[in-house]
N, C-alpha and C positions, 0 to 999 in steps of 0.2 A: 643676526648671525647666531648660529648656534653654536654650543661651545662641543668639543671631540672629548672620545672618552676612548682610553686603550682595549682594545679586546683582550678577553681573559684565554684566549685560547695561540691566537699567533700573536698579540703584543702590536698591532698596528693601531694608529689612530684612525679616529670614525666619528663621523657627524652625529652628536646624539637619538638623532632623529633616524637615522642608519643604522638603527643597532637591534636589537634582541634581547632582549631580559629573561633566562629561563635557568633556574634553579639556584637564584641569587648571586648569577654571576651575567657578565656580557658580553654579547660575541656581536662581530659585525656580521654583513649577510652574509657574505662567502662563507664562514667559516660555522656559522648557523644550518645554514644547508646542507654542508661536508656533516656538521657532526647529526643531524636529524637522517642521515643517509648511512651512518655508523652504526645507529641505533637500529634500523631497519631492518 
């Protein structure tokens, strides 16, 4: 089992394995997406 980790962007929990690691923070995928689609 893998242990969840809060996303730094909405505050939801998420499967470690589910997540994003970019610019020393973590986002799960929806909101990885949202914000690489911000930056665009």
């Amino acid at each position: 089992m893998h242990s969840s980790v809060l996303c730094d962007h909405c505050g939801e929990p998420a499967m470690e394995t589910r997540t994003v690691k970019r610019e020393g923070k973590v986002y799960c995928i929806p909101c990885s997406n949202e914000l690489l689609w911000e930056k665009s």
